[in-house]
C-alpha positions in Angstrom: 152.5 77.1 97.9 153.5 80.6 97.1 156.8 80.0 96.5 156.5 77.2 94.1 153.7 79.3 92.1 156.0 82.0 92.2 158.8 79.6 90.9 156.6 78.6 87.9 155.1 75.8 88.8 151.5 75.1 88.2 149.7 75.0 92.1 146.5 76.0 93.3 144.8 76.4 96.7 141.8 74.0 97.9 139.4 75.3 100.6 136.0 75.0 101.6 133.8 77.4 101.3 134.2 79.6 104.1 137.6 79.5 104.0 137.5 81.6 100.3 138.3 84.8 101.8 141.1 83.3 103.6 142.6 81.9 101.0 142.5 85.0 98.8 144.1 87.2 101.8 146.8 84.8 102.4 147.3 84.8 98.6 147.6 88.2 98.3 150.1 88.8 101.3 152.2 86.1 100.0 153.1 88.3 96.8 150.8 85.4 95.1 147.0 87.2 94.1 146.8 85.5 91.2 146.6 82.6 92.7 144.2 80.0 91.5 141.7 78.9 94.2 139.3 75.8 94.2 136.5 75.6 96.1 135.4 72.1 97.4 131.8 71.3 100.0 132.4 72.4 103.9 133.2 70.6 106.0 136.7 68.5 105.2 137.1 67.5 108.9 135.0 64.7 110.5 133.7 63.3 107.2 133.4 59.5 105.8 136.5 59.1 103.6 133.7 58.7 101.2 132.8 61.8 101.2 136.3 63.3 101.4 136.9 60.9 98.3 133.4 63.1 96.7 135.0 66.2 97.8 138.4 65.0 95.8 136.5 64.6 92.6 134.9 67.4 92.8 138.7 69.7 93.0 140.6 66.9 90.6 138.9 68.1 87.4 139.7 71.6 87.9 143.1 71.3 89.1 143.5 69.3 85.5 142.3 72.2 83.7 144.5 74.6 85.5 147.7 72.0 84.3 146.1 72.1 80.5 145.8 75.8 80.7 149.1 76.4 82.2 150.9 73.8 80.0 153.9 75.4 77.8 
């Protein structure tokens, strides 16, 4: 993910939300802060595929925004 970002390309990081600080560590390391993170409900694992579908439409909308925003 880093790479690509750091390539140009328009990529974000999903995590639950325990996982935030995580995500903004690795990010950070990886020569990446910037990076944009989107937070979805905890937990991913052992859920209905319903509910991973609700968790799906809950990140979708704001990775769309990041595209618009980072359009050129």
């Amino acid at each position: 993910m880093a790479e690509l970002r750091k390539r140009g390309l328009v990529t974000a990081v999903i995590y639950s939300g325990p996982f935030r600080k995580l995500g903004e560590t690795q990010a950070r390391i990886f020569g990446v802060p910037e990076l944009p993170l989107i937070e979805i409900p905890h937990p991913l694992g052992g859920v209905s595929i319903d509910e991973v579908r609700a968790r799906a439409e809950v990140a979708a909308p704001a990775f769309v925004q990041l595209i618009r925003a980072n359009r050129k």
